[in-house]
Structures are given as C-alpha cells and as structure tokens.
C-alpha positions as CSV (number, residue, x, y, z in Angstrom):
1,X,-15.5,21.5,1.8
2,X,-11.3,20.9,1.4
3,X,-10.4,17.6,0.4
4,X,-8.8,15.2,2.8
5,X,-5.1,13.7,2.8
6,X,-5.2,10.1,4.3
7,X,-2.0,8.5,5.2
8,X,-1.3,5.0,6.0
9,X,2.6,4.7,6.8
10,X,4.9,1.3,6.9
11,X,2.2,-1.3,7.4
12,X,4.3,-4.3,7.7
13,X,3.8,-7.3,5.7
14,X,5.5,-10.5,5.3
15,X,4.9,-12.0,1.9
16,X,7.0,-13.6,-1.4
17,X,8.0,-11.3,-3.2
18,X,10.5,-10.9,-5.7
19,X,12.0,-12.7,-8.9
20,X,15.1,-13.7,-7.6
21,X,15.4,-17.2,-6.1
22,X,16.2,-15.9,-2.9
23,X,13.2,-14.2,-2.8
24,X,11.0,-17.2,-4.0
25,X,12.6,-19.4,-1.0
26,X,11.9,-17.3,1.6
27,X,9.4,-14.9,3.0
28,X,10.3,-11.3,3.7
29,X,9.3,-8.0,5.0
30,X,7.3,-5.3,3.1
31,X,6.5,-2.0,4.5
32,X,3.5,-0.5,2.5
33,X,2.2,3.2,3.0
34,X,-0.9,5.3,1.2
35,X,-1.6,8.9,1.2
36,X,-5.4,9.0,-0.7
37,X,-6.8,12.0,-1.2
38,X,-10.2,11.6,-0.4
39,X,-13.7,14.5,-1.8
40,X,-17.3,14.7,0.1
41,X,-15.9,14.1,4.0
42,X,-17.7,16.1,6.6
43,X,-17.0,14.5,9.9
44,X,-20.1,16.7,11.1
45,X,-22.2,14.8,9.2
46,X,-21.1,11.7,9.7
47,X,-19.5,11.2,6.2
48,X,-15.8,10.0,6.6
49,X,-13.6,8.0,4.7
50,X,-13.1,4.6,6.6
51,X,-9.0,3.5,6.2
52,X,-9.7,0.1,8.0
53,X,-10.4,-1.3,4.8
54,X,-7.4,-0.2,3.3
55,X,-5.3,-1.8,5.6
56,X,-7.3,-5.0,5.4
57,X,-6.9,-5.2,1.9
58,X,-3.4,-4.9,2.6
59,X,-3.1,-7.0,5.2
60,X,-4.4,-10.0,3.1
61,X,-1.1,-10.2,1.3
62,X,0.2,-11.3,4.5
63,X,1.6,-14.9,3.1
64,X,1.0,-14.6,-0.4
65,X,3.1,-14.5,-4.0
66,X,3.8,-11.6,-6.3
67,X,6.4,-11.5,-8.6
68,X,7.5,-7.6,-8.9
69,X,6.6,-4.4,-5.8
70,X,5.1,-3.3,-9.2
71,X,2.4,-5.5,-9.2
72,X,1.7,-5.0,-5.5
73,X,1.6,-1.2,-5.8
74,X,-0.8,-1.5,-8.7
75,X,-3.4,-4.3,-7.0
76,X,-3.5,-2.3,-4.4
77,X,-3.8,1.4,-6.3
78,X,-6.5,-0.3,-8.0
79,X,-8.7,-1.4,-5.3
80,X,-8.2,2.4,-3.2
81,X,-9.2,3.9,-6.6
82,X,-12.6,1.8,-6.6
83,X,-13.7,3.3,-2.9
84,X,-16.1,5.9,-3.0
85,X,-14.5,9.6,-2.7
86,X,-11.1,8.9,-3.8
87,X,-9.4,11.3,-6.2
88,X,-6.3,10.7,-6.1
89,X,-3.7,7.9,-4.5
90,X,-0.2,7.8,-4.1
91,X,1.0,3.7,-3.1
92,X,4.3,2.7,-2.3
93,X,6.1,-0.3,-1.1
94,X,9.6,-0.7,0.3
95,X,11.6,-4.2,1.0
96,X,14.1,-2.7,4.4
97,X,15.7,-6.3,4.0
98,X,17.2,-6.1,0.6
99,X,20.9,-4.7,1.0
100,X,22.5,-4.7,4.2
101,X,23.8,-1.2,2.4
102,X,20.7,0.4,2.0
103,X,17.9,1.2,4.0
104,X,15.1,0.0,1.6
105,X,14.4,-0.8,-1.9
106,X,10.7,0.6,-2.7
107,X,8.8,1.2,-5.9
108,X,5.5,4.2,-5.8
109,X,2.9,4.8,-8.1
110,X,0.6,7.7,-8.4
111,X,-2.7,8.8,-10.0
C-alpha cells in the first residue's frame, strides 16, 4: 500500500507569541499547517489516520505563551511524530500580521 500525504492548511490561532514587547502585550494571529506522511492506511479496512487530533492539539494553543514560532513548530512536530504511522512531518507556522509589507512571517521544520 502507497503512503499517504495528510495536509492541514492555515488553522488559525490566536496566541502570544513572540519576544518582542509588542508581541508579549497583545495577542495575535498564527496560521499553522501540516503535511504528515502517514504508512499502514487502508480505508478498506478501516485503518485510517485520524487528523482531528492534530488539529486539537493545535487548537489548544489557542490563548497560550511561546516565546519563538520555533518552539511552536517543534511542540507540535513532536507530538505528530508520536502518532502511530507517521513517517515523516513537515510543520510550519506563519504570523500574516507582522509587516504591513509582507504577507507573512513563518518558520517550517521537517523530519
């Protein structure tokens, strides 16, 4: 059986993050997206890789502080890579609110 490519795009999140003291006053807006290759599906047979826990996960930064996108994509790279059937995860987070110049700022990490 092929492997499968999951793909979460842009969940949006509104958390603290940063190490600036703008970013430490205020919450903002982070988009966060997965693509997780994922071994042993077989929709058949029943076996499938469920992304609703990945977006939970996720989802419970909503409101919470983290310093650097760095440590964000890593907690969350961490936790995909401890789900059964992952081989491989690609996690990157983007702040659209940074520079009125630019349409994000966004840090990925793969493995």
């Amino acid at each position: 059986m092929a492997d499968l490519i999951i793909r979460l795009e842009e969940l949006e999140i509104t958390m603290f993050l940063g190490i600036h003291d703008f970013e430490r006053a205020r919450m903002q807006r982070v988009l966060v997206s997965a693509e997780i290759t994922v071994t042993g599906t077989d929709w058949q047979a029943g076996r499938f890789f469920d992304y609703d826990r990945v977006a939970e996960f996720i989802r419970s930064f909503n409101g919470s502080r983290i310093d650097t996108q760095e440590e964000l994509v890593s907690r969350i790279h961490a936790f995909v890579h401890g789900l059964d059937g992952v081989a491989h995860a690609a996690i990157s987070s983007k702040k659209p609110d940074v520079y009125p110049d630019a349409k994000a700022v966004g840090v990925v990490l793969r493995g």
